[in-house]
C-alpha positions in Angstrom: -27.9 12.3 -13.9 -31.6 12.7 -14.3 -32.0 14.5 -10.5 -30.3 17.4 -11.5 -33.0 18.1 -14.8 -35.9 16.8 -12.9 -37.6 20.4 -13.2 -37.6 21.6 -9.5 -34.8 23.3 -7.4 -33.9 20.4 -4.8 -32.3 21.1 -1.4 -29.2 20.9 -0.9 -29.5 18.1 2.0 -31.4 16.2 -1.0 -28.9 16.5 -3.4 -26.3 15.6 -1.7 -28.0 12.2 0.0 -28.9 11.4 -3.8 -25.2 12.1 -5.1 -23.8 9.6 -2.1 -26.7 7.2 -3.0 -24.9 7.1 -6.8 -20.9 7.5 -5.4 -21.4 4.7 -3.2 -23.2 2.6 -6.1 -20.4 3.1 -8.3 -17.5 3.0 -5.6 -19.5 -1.0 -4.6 -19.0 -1.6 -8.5 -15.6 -0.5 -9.2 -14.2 -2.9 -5.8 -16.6 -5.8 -6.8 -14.8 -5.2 -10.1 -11.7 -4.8 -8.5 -12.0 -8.3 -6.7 -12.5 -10.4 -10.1 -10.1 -8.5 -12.5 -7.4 -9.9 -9.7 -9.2 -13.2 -9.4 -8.8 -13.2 -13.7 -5.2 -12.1 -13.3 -4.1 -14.4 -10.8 -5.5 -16.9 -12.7 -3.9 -15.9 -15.8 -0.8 -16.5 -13.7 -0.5 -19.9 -14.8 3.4 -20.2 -14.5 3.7 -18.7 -11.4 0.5 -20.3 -9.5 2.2 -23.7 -10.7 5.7 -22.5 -9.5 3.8 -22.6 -6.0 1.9 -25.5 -6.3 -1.8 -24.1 -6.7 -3.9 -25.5 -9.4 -7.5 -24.3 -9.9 -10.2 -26.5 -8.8 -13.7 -24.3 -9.9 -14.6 -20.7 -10.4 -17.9 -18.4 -9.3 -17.9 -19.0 -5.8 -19.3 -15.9 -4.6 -18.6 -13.9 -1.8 -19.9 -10.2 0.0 -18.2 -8.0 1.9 -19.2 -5.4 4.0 -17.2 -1.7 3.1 -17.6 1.7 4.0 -20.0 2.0 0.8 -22.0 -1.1 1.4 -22.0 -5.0 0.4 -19.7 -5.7 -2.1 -20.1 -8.9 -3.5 -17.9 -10.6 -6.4 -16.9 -14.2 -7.9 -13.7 -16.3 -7.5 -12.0 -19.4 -7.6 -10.9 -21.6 -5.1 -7.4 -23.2 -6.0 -5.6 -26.3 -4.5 -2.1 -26.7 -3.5 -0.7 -29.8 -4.8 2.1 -29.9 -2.4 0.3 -29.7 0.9 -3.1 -30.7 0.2 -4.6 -27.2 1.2 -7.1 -25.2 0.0 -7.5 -21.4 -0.4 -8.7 -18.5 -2.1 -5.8 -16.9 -3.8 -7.7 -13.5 -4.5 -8.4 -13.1 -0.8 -5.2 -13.8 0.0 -3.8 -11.5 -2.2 -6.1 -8.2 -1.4 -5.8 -9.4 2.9 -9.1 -10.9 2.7 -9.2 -13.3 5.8 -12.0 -16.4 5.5 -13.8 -15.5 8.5 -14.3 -11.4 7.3 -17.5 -9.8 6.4 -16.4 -6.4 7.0 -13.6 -4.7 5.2 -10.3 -4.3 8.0 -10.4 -0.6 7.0 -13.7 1.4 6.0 -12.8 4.5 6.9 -8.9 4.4 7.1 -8.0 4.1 3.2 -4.8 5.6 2.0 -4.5 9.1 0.4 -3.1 6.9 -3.1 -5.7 4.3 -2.9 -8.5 7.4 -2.7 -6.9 9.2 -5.6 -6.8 5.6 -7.7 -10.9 5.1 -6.4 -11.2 8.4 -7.7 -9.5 8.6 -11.0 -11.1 5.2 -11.5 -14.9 6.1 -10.9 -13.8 9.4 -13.1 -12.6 7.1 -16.0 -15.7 4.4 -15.9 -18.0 7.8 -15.5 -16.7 8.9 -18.5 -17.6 5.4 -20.3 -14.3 3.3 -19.8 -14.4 0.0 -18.5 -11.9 -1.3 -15.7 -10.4 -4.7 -17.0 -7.4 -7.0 -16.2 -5.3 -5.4 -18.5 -5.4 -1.9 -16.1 -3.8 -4.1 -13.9 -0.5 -4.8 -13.6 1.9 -6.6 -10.7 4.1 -4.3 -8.4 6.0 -6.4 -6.0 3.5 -8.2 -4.3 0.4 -6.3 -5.6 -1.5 -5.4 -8.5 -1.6 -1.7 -9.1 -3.6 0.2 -11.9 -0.9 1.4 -14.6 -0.4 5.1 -15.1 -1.9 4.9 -18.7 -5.5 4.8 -17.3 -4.7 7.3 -14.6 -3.4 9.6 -17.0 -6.7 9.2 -18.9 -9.2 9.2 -16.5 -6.8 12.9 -15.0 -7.3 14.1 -18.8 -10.9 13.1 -19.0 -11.9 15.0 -15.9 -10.7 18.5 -16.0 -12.6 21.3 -14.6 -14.0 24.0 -16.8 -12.4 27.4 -16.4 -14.3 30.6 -15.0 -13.1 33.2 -17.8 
């Protein structure tokens, strides 16, 4: 963080416009991140795409959305469903993602557990991790990071002690 050794004393107003400048950079990588690491693991799927019909027909098709931190934008594929004929994007589908949206349903209304797994998540890619598929793993319906990577990123970032 080169601003904070630049030299001078900055303002407070300046500092804090810098350090939301950065936070929303990273918080725009971790969800474009987010959006292919389920696009990977979905695809990965292979048994239970097939078990529904949906074969993949090409990957990259790219795609921005509009959240509370700015455009997002990632890559994904676009699968076909042998038994109806359809065609969909099974990542958007999964994370509520409707064809026709350019701005997240949400930007300001996310859940206290999904802010504390942003969090932990920018603390653990701060600290040099990198998010992949394998942080991922299915709960029910939807993918969920595993506690491992919590735990580390919570371990990672602890707050020095005033003696």
């Amino acid at each position: 963080m080169g601003f904070l050794s630049a030299g001078k004393i900055r303002k407070l107003e300046e500092l804090e416009n810098e350090l939301r400048k950065k936070s929303d950079n990273l918080n725009i990588q971790l969800i474009s991140t987010y959006c292919e690491i389920i696009d990977e693991a979905i695809f990965k799927d292979r048994a239970g795409r097939e078990k529904k019909g949906y074969v993949a027909e090409h990957k990259g098709d790219k795609r921005e959305i509009y959240t509370q931190f700015g455009n997002a934008s990632f890559s994904r594929r676009y699968y076909r469903n042998k038994r109806d004929g359809t065609y969909s994007y099974l990542a958007d589908e999964a994370m509520g993602i409707e064809s026709y949206d350019r701005v997240s349903s949400r930007p300001v209304g996310w859940s206290r557990e999904g802010l504390k797994a942003m969090v932990e998540l920018r603390v653990y890619c701060y600290n040099g991790g990198h998010v992949e598929t394998k942080h991922i793993r299915k709960s029910k319906d939807s993918y969920k990071v595993k506690k491992e990577i919590l735990s580390k990123a919570t371990k990672v970032y602890r707050m020095p002690r005033e003696s």
